[in-house]
N, CA, C and O atoms as a GROMACS GRO file, in nm:
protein
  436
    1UNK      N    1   1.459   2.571  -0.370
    1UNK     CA    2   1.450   2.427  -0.394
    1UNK      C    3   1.491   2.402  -0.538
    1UNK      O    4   1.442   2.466  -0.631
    2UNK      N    5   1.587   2.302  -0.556
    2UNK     CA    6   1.615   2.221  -0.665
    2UNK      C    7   1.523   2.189  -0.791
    2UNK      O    8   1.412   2.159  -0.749
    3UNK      N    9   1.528   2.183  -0.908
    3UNK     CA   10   1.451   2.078  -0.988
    3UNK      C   11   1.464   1.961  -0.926
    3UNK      O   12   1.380   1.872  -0.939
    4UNK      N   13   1.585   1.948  -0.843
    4UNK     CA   14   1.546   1.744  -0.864
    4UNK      C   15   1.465   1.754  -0.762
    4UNK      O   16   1.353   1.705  -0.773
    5UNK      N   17   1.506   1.819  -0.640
    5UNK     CA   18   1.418   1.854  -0.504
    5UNK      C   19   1.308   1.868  -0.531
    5UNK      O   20   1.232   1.795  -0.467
    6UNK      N   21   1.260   1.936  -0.606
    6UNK     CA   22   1.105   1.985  -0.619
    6UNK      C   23   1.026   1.834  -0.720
    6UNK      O   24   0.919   1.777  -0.699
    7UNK      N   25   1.126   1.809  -0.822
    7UNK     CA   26   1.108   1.620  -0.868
    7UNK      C   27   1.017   1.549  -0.755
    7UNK      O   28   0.900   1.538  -0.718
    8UNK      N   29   1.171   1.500  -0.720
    8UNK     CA   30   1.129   1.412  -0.569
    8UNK      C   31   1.046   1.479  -0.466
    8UNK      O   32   1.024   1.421  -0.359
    9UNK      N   33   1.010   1.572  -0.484
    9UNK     CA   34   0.887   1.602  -0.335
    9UNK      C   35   0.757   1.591  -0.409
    9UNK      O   36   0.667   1.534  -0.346
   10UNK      N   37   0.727   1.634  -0.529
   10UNK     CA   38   0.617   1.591  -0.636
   10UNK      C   39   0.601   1.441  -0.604
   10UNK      O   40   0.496   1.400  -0.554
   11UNK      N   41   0.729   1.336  -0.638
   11UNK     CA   42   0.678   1.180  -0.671
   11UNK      C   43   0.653   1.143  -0.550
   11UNK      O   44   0.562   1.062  -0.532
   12UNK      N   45   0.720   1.188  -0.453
   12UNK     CA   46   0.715   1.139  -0.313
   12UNK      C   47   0.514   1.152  -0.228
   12UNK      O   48   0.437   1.072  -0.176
   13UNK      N   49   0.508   1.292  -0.260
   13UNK     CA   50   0.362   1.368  -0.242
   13UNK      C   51   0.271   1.250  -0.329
   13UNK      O   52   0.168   1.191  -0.294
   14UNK      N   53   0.342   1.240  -0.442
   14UNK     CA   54   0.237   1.143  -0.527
   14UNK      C   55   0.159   1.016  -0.523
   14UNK      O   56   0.044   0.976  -0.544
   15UNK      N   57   0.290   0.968  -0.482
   15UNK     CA   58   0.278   0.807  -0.383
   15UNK      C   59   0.260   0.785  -0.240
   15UNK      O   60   0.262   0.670  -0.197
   16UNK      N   61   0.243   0.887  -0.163
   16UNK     CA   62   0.253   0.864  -0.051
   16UNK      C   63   0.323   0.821  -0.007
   16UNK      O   64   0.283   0.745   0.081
   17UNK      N   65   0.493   0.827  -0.026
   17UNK     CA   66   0.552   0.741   0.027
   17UNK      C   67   0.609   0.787   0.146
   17UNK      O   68   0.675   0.891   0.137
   18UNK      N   69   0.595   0.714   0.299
   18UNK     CA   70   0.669   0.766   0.346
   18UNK      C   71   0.785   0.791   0.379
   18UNK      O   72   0.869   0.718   0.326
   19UNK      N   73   0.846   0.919   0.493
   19UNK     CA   74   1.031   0.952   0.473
   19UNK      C   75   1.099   0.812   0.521
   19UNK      O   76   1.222   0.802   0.518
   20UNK      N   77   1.001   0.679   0.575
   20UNK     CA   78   1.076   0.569   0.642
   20UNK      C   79   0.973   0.473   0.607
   20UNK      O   80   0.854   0.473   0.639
   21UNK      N   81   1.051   0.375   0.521
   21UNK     CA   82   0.996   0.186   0.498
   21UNK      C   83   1.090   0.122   0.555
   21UNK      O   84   1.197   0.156   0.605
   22UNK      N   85   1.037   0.024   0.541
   22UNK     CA   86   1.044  -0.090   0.590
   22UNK      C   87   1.241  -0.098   0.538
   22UNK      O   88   1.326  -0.109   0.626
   23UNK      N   89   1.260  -0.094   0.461
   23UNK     CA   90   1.369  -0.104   0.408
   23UNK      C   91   1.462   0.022   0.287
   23UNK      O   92   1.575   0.031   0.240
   24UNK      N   93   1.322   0.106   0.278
   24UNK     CA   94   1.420   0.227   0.181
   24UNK      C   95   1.418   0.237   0.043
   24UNK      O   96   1.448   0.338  -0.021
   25UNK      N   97   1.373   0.105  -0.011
   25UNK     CA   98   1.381   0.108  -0.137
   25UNK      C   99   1.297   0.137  -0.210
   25UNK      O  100   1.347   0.160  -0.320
   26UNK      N  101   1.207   0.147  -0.209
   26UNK     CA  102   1.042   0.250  -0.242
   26UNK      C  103   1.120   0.421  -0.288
   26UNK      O  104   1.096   0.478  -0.394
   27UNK      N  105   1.198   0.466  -0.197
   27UNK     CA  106   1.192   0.585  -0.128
   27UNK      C  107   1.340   0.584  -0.186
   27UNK      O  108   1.396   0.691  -0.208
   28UNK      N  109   1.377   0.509  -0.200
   28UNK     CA  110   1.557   0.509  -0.341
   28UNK      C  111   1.476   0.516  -0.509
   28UNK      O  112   1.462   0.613  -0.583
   29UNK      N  113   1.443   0.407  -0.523
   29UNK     CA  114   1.384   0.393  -0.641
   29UNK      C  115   1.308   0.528  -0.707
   29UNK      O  116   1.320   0.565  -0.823
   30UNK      N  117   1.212   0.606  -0.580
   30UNK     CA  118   1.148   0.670  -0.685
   30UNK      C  119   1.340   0.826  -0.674
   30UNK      O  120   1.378   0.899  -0.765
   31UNK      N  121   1.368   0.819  -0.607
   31UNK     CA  122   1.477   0.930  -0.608
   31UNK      C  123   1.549   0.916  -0.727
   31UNK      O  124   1.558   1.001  -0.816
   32UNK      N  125   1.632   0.740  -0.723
   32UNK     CA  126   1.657   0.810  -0.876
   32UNK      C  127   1.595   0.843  -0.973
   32UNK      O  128   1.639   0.924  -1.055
   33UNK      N  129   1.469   0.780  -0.980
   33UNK     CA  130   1.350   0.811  -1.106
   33UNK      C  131   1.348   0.969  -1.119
   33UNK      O  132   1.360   1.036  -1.222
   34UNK      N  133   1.329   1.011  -0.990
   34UNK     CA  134   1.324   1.165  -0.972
   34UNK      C  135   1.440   1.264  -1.027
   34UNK      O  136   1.421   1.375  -1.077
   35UNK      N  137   1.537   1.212  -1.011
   35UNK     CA  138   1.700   1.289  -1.068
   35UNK      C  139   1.732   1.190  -1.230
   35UNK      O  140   1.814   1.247  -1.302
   36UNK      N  141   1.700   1.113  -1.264
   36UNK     CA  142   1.671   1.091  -1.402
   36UNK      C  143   1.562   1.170  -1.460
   36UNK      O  144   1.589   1.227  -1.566
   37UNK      N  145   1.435   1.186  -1.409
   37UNK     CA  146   1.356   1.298  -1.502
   37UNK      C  147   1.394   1.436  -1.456
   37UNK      O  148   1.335   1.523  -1.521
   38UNK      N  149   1.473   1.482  -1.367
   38UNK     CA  150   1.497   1.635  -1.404
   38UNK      C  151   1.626   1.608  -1.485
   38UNK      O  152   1.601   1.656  -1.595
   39UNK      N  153   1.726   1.567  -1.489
   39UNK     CA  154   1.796   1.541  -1.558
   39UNK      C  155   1.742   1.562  -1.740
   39UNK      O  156   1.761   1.652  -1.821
   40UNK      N  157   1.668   1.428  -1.746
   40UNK     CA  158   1.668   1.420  -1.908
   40UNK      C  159   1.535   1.489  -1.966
   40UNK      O  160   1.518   1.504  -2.086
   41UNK      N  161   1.452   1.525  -1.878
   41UNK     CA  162   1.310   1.548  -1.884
   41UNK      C  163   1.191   1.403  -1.974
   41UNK      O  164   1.087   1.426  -2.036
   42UNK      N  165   1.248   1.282  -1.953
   42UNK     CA  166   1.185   1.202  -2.015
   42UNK      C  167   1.136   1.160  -1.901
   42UNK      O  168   1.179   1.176  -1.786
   43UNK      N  169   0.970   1.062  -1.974
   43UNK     CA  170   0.959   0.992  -1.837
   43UNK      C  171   1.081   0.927  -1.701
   43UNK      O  172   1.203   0.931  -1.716
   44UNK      N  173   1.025   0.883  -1.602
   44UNK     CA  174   1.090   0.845  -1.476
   44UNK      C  175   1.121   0.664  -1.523
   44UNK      O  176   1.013   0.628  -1.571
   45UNK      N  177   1.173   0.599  -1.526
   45UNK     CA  178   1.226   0.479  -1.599
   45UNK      C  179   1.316   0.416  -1.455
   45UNK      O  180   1.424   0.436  -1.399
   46UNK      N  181   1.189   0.326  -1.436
   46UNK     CA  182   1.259   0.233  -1.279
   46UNK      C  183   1.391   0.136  -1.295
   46UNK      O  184   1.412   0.036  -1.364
   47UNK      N  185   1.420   0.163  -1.261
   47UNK     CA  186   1.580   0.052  -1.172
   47UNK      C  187   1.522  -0.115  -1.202
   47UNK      O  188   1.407  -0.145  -1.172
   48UNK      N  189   1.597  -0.193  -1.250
   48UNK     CA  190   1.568  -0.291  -1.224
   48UNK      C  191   1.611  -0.349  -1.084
   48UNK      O  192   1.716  -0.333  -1.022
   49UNK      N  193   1.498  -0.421  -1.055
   49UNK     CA  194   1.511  -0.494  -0.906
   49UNK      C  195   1.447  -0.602  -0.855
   49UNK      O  196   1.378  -0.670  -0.930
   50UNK      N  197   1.458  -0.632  -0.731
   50UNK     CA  198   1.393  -0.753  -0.706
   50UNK      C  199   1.264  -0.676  -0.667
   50UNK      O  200   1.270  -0.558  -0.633
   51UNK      N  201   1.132  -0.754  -0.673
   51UNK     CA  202   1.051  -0.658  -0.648
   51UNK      C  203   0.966  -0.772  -0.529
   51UNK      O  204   0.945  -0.892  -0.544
   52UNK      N  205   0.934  -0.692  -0.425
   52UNK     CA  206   0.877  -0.765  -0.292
   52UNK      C  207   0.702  -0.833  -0.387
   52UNK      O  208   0.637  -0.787  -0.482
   53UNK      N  209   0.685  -0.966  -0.290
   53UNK     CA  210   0.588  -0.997  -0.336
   53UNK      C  211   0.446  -0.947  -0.244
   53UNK      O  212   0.446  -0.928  -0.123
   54UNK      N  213   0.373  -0.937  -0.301
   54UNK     CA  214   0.216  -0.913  -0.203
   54UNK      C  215   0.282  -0.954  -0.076
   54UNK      O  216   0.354  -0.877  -0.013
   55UNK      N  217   0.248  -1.107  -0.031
   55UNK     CA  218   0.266  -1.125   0.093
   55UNK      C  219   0.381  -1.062   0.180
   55UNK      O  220   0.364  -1.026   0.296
   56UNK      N  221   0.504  -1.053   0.108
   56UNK     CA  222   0.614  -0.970   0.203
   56UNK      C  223   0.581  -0.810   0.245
   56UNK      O  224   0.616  -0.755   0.349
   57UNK      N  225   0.508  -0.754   0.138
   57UNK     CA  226   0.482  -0.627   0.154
   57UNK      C  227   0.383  -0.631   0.303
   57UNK      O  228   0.389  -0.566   0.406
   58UNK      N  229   0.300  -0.732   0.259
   58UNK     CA  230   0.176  -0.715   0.364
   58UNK      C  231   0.243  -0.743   0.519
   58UNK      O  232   0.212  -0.686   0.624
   59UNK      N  233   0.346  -0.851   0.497
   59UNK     CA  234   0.420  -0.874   0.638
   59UNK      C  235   0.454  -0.756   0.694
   59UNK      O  236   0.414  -0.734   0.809
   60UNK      N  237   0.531  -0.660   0.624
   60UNK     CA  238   0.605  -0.521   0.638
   60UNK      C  239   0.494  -0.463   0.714
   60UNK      O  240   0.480  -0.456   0.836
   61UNK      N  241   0.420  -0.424   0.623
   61UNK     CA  242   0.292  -0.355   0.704
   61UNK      C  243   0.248  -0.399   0.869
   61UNK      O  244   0.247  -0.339   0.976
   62UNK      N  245   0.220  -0.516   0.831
   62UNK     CA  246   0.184  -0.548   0.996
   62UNK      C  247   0.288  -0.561   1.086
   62UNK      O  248   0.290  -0.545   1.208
   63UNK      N  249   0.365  -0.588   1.018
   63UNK     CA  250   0.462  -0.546   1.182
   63UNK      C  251   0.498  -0.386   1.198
   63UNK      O  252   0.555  -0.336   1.295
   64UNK      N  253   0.454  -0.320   1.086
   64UNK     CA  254   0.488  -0.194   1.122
   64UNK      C  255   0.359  -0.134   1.233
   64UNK      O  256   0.365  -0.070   1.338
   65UNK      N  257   0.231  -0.196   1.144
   65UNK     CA  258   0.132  -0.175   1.243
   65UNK      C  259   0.127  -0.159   1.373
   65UNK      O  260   0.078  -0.063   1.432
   66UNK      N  261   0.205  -0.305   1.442
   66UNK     CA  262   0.200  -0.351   1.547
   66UNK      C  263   0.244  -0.311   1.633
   66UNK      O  264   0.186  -0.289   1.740
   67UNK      N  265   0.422  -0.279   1.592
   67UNK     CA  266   0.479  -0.169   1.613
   67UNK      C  267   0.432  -0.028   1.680
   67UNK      O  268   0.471   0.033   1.780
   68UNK      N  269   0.351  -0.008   1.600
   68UNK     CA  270   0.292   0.135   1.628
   68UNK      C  271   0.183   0.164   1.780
   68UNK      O  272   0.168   0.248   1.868
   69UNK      N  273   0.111   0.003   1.724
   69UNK     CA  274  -0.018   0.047   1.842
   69UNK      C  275   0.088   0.027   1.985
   69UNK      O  276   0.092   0.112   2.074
   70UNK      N  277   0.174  -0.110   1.988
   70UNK     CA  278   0.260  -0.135   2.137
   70UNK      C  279   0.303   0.028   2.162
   70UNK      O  280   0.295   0.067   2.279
   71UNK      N  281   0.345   0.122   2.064
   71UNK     CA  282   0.430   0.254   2.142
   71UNK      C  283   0.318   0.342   2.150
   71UNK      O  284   0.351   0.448   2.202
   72UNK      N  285   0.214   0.337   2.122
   72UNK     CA  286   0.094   0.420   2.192
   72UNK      C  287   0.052   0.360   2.312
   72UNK      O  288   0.029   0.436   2.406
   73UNK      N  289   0.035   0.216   2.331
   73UNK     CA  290  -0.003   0.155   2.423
   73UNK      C  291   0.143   0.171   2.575
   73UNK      O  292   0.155   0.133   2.691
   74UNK      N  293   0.185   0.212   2.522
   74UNK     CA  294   0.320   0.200   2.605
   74UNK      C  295   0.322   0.310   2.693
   74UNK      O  296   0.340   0.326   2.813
   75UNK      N  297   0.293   0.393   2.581
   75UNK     CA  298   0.306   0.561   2.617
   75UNK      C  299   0.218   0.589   2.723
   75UNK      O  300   0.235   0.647   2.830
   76UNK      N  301   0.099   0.523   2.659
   76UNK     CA  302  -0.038   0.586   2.788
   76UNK      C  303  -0.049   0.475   2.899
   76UNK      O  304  -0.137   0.482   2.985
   77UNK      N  305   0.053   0.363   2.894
   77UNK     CA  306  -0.003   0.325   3.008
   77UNK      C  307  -0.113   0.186   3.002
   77UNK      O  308  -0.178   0.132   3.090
   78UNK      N  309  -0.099   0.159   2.859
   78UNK     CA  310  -0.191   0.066   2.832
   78UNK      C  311  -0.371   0.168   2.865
   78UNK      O  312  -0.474   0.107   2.896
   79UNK      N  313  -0.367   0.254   2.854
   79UNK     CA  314  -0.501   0.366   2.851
   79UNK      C  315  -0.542   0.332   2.733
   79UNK      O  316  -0.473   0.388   2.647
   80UNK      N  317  -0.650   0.245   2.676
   80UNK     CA  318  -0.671   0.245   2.528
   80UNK      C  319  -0.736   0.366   2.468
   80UNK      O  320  -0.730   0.388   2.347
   81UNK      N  321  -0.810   0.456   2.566
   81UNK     CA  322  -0.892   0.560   2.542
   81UNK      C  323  -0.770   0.679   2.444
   81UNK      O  324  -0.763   0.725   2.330
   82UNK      N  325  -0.688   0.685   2.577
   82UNK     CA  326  -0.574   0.791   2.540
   82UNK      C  327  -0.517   0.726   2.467
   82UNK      O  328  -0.500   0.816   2.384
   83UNK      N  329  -0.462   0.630   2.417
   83UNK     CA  330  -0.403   0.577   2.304
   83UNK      C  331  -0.486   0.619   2.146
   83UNK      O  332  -0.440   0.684   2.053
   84UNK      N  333  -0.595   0.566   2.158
   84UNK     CA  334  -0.663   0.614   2.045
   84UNK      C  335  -0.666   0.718   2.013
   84UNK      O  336  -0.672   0.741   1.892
   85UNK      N  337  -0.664   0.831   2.114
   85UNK     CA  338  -0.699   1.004   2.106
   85UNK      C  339  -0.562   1.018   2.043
   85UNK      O  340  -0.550   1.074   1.934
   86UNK      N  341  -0.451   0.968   2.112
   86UNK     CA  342  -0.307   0.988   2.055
   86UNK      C  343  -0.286   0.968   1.918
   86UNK      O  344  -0.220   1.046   1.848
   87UNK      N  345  -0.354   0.841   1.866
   87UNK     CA  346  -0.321   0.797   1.742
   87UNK      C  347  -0.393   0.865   1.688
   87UNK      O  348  -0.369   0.882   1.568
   88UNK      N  349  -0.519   0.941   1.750
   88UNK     CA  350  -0.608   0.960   1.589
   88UNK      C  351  -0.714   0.913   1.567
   88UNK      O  352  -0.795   0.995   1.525
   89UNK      N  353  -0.752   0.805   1.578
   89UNK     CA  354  -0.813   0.728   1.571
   89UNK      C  355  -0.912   0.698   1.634
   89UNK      O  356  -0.900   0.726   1.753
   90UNK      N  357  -1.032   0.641   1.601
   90UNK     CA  358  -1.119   0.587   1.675
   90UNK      C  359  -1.080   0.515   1.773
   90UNK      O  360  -0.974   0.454   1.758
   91UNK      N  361  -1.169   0.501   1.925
   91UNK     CA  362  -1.170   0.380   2.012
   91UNK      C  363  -1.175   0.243   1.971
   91UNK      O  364  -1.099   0.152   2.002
   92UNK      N  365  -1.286   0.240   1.889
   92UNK     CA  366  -1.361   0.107   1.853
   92UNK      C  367  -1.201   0.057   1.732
   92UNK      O  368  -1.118  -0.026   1.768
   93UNK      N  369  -1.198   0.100   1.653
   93UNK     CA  370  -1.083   0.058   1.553
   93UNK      C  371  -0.954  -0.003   1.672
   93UNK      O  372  -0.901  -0.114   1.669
   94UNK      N  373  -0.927   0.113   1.775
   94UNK     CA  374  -0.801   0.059   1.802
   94UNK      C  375  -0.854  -0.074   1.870
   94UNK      O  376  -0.798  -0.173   1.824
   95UNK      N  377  -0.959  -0.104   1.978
   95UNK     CA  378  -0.999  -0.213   2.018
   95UNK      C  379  -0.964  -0.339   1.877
   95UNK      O  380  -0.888  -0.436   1.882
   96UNK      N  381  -1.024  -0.307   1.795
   96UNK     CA  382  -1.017  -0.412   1.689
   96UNK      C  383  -0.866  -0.427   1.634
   96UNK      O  384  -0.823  -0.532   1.587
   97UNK      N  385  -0.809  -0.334   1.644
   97UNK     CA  386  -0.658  -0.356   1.555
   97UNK      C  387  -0.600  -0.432   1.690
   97UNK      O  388  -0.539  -0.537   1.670
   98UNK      N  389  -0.616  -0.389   1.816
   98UNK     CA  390  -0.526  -0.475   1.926
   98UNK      C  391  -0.567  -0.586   1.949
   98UNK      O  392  -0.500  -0.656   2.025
   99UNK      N  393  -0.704  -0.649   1.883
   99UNK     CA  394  -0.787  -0.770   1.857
   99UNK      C  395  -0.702  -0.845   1.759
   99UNK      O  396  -0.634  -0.942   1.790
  100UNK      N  397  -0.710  -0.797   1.644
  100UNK     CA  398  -0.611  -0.845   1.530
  100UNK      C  399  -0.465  -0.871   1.544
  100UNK      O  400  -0.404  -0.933   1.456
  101UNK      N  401  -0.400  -0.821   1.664
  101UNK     CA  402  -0.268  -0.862   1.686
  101UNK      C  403  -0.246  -0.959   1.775
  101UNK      O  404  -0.149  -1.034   1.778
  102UNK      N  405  -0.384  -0.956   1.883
  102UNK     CA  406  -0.355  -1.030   2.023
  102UNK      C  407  -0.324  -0.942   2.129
  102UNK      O  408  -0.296  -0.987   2.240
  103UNK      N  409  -0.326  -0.819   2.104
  103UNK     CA  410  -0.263  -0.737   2.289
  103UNK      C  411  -0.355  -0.730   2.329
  103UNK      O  412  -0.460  -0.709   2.268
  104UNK      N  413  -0.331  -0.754   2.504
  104UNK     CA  414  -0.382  -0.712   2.564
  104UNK      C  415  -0.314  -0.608   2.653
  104UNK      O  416  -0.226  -0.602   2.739
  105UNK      N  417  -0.382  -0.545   2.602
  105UNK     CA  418  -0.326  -0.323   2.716
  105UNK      C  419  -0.262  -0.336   2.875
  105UNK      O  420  -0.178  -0.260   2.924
  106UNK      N  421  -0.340  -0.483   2.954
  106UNK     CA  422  -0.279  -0.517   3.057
  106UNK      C  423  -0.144  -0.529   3.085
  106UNK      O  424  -0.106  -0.520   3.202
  107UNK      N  425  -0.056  -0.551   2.980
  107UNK     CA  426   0.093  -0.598   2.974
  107UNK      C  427   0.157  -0.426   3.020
  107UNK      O  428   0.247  -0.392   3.096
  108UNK      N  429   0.081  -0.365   2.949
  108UNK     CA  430   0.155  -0.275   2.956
  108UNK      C  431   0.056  -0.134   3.070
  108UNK      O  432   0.012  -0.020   3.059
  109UNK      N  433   0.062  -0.188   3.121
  109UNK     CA  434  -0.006  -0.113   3.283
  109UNK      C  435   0.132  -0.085   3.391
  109UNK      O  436   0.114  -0.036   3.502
   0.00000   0.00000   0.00000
């Protein structure tokens, strides 16, 4: 593995970011930061950009959310039991997150 490789898997590990957003730029930004500090060895010095506000970020999220529970719910059959076991997750949570979106598991029977 690379200095910059081993860079970017450090900042990446750091932030949690994951290998896929919403749009990439989380996951650009810290890369070049990452190949600018193996490069110069100075701090990581961000890109100027537009930067998402709270609410857009939070949009991102929930539809990624939502996203997620429909392809567990999909998978099992609308089974919320096996959906939860799939995800991970508690029963009671996924009940509440498919509360918070509006599904009902029936659609997908």
């Amino acid at each position: 593995m690379s200095g910059v490789d081993f860079a970017l898997a450090e900042l990446l590990n750091a932030g949690n970011i994951a290998e896929t957003s919403c749009d990439g730029t989380a996951k650009d930004m810290l890369k070049e930061a990452a190949l600018n500090y193996a490069r110069s060895r100075n701090p990581p010095k961000w890109p100027d950009t537009d930067w998402r506000t709270y609410a857009e970020l939070q949009s991102c999220w929930r539809e990624e959310e939502f996203q997620w529970l429909v392809a567990h719910l999909r998978f099992t059959q609308g089974n919320v039991s096996a959906a939860a076991k799939r995800a991970e997750i508690d029963r009671r949570l996924m009940y509440r997150l498919m509360q918070r979106y509006d599904i009902d598991p029936e659609i997908y029977r």
